[in-house]
N, C-alpha and C positions, 0 to 999 in steps of 0.2 A: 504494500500500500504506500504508496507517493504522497509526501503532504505538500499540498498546495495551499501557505497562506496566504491570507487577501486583509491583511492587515496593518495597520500603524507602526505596532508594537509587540509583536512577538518576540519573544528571548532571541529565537536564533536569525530569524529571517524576515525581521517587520519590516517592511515599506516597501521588499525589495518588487515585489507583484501586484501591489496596488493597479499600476496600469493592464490594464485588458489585455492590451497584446504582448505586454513580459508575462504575463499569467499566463495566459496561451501558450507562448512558445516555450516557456518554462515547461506546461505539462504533457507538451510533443516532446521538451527532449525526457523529459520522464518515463512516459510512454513508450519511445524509443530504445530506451533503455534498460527494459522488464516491468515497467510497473503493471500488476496486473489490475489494481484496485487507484484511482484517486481519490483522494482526501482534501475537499475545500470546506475551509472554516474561514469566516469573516470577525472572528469573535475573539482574541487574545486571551490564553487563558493561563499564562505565567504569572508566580505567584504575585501579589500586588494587583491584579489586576481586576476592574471593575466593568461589567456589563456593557456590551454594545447593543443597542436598541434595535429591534427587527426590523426595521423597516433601512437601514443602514445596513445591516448584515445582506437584504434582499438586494439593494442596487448593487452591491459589491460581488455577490454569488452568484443571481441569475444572470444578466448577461453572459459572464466568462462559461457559465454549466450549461449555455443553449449554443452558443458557436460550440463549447469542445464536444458536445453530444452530438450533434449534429456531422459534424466533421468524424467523430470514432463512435461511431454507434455500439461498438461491439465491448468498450472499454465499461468498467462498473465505475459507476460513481458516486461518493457517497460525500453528503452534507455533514458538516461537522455543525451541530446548532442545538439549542435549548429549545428554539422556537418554535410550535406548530402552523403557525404562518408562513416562517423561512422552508420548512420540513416540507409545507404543500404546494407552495411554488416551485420548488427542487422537483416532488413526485412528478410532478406536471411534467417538468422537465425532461425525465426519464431516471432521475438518483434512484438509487433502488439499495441505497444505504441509510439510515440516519444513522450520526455519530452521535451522540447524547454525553455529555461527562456528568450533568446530573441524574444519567440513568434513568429519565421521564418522570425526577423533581420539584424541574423547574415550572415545567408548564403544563397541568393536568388534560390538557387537549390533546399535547402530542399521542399520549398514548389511544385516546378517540381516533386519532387521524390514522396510525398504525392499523390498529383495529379493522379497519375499509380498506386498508390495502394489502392483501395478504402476499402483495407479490413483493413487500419490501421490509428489511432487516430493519433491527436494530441493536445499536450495538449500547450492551450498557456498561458504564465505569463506574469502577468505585474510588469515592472521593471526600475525603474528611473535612468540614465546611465547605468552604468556596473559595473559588482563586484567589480573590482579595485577600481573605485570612487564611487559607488552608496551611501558611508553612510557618504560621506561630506556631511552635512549639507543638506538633502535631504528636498527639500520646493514643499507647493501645496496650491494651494488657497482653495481647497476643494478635499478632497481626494477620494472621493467615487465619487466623480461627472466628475474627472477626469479619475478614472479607467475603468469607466463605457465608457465612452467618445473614453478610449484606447481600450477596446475591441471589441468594434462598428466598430473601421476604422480595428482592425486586420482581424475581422468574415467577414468582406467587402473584406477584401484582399484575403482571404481565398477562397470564394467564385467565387473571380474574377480568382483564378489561377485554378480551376475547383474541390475543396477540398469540399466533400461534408460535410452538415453542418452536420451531423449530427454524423460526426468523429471528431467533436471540442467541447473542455472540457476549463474553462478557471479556470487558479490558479490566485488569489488579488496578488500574492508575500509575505507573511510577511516577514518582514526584509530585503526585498531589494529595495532599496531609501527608507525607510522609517524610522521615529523615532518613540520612544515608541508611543506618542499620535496619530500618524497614524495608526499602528499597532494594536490599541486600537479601534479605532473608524472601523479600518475593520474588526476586530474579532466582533464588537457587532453590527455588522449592513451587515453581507452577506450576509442577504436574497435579499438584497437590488438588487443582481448581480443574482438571479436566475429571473431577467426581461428577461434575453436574450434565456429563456428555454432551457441551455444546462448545464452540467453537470458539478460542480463546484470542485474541488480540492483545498485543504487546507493544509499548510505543515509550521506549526507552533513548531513541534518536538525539543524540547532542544536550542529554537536560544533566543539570546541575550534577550530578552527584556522582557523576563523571569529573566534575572537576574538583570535587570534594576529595578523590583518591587519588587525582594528578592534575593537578592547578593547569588550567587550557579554556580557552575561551571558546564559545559554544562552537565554529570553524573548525577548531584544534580537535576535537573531541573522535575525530572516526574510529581510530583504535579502541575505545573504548565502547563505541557503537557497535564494533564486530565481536566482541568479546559479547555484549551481552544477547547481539541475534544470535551468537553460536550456542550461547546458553539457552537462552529460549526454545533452540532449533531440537537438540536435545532433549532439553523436558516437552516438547511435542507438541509447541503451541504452534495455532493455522494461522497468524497473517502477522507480518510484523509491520510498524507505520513506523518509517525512515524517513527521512530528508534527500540523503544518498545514494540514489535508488541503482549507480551504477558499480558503485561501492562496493555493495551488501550483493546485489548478483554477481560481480566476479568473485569475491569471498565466496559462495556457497558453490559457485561453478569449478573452481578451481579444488575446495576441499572435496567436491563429491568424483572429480576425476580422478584424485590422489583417493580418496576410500576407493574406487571400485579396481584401482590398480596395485592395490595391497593385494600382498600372496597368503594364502592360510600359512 
């Protein structure tokens, strides 16, 4: 999954797609490059940060998601949004992902809107407050025991608003409510979360706590990105959401020639 942001202020890459046609050609060369899934979010959600209004999130998404649809019909594309307005102009569009970090918190429509279209995911995260606050001082008695615990009453909820299961994907969050040693303990223990047999997302690309272990500014951080998609890849989670989209395919292309050219 290719993140394409369409934002001010994103940690690693705000302002740099704002314009239509760097967004564009930004997700051709993504495209180009293995992405199999796109990821546009209009919405900053690094810590500190506060709410962009739907209807700002819409002029920023729609445009860019009707020229690239249009142009790769065959490509999946998924909204990154809280909003069930942003969500229904996407569907229209042909997104046949939402990405939700409030896990259908924020806006008790979204999950209405899913409901009606059974041809479209959602992906739920878990996230301890909100981006604004989430990295004060984020505490858990057990963090794996607790996310597990958060996804059970969300797939419950899901469920109960007529959202069939099997159009739910759940992301751990890294880096949001959490500190290094949380982050840590859910990078090396995700199998833990494919109990709930559905489809795991991981999106650990260039954030902080990579530089917590080796001081690099979010640019600097790839080696740290590979390290933790090869972890992920091993504990068996389905989609990882990268920046680096050509990065992370020669990395998995390169180790899996070297595995199948290993002798017993």
């Amino acid at each position: 999954m290719g993140i394409l942001n369409v934002t001010e202020d994103s940690f690693s890459d705000g302002a740099q797609f704002l314009d239509r046609e760097l967004a564009i050609k930004h997700t051709e060369v993504m495209i180009a490059e293995g992405a199999e899934i796109i990821d546009i979010g209009a919405e900053s959600t690094r810590p500190g940060s506060l709410p962009v209004p739907a209807e700002i999130q819409e002029q920023r998404i729609i445009p860019i998601l009707s020229s690239l649809k249009e142009k790769y019909p065959k490509v999946t594309f998924s909204v990154d949004t809280q909003e069930a307005t942003v969500a229904e102009k996407a569907i229209e569009l042909g997104a046949s992902i939402i990405n939700d970090i409030s896990a259908l918190r924020t806006d008790p429509a979204l999950a209405e809107l899913l409901s009606t279209n059974p041809e479209v995911k959602i992906i739920l995260m878990h996230m301890q407050g909100t981006p604004h606050t989430m990295q004060i001082n984020p505490v858990y008695q057990d963090v794996l025991v607790e996310i597990k615990d958060f996804f059970q009453e969300r797939i419950d909820f899901c469920l109960a608003k007529g959202i069939l299961r099997e159009n739910i994907m759940l992301d751990p969050g890294i880096g949001f409510g959490k500190n290094l040693e949380h982050n840590l303990t859910i990078l090396g223990n995700l199998r833990t979360f494919k109990e709930f047999g559905l489809p795991l997302v991981v999106g650990a690309s260039r954030k902080s706590f990579i530089d917590k272990i080796s001081p690099s500014s979010p640019a600097q951080r790839i080696g740290g990105c590979l390290a933790a998609a090869f972890v992920s890849a091993c504990e068996e989670i389905d989609i990882l959401r990268v920046h680096d989209v050509l990065l992370h395919r020669q990395f998995f292309e390169v180790l899996t020639a070297i595995a199948k050219a290993q002798r017993d």
